[in-house]
C-alpha positions as CSV (number, residue, x, y, z in Angstrom):
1,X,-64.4,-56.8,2.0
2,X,-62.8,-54.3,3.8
3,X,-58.9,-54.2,4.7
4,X,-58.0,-52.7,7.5
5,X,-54.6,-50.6,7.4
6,X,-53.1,-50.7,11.4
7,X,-53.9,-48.7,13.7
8,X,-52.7,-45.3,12.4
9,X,-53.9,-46.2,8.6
10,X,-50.5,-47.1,7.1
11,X,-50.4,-51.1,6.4
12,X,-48.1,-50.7,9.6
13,X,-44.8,-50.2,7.5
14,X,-42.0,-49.6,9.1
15,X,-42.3,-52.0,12.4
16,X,-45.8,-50.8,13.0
17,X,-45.3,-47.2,13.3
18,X,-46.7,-45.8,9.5
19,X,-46.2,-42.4,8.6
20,X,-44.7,-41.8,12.0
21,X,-42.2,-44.2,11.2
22,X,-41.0,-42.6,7.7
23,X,-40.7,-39.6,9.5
24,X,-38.6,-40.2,11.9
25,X,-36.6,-41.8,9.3
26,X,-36.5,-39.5,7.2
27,X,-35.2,-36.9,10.0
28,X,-32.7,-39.4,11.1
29,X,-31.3,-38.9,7.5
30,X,-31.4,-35.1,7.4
31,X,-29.7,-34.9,10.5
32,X,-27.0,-37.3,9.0
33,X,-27.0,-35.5,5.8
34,X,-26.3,-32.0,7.7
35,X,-23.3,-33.8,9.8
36,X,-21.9,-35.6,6.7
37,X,-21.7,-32.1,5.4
38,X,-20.2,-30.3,8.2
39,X,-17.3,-33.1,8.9
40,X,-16.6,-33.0,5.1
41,X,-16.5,-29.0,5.2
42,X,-14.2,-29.1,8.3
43,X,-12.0,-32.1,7.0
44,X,-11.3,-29.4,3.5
45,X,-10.6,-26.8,6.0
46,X,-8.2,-28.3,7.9
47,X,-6.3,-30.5,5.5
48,X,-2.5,-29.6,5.0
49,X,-2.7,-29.0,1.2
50,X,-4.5,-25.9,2.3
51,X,-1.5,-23.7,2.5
52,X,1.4,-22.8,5.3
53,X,-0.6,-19.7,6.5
54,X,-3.0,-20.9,8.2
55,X,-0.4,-23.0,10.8
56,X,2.1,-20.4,11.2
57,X,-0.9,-18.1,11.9
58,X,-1.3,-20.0,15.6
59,X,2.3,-19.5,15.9
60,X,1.4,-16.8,17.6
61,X,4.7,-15.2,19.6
62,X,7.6,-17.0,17.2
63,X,6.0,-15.1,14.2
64,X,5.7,-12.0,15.9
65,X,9.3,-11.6,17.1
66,X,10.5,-12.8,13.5
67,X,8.4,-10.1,12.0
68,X,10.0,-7.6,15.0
69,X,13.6,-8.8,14.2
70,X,12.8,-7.9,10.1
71,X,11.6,-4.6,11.1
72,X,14.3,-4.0,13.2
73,X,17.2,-5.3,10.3
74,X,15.4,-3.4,7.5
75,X,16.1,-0.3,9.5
76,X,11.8,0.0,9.9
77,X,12.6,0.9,13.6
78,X,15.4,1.8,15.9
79,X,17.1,-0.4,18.6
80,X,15.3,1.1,21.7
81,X,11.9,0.6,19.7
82,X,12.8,-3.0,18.6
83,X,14.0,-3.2,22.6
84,X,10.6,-1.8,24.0
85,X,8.7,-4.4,21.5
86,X,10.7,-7.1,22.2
87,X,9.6,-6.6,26.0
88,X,6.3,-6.3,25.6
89,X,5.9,-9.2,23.7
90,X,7.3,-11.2,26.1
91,X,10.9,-12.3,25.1
């Protein structure tokens, strides 16, 4: 007796399809592995336990001119440079 195995060999597992079938599976779940891992990476990264720095970093032009205004009170620079900086950075 002989049994025959589908069309491609495979017992047609996987709604016909065989080994075709498993692989496109099985890509399906690496490319859901890969963006499970990214999202989780980028969900750590931007989680507020992570510190303070990294927001006032995009703060941008308020942490510069505190920064300036330090300089300037800790004697660091003189008025007309604290001035000229000021200017430059917009305020």
């Amino acid at each position: 007796m002989m049994w025959y195995g589908g069309p491609w060999g495979w017992g047609g597992e996987w709604f016909g399809l065989g080994g075709i079938g498993m692989m496109i599976l099985g890509l399906l779940g690496l490319i859901l592995f890969v963006v499970g891992i990214i999202y989780i990476f980028r969900w750590i990264a931007y989680t507020p336990w992570h510190g303070e720095r990294q927001y006032k970093r995009y703060s941008g032009s308020e942490e510069s001119l505190e920064i300036l205004k330090r300089r300037y009170a800790s004697g660091e620079i003189n008025r007309e440079e604290y001035e000229k900086m000021k200017k430059d950075l917009g305020f």
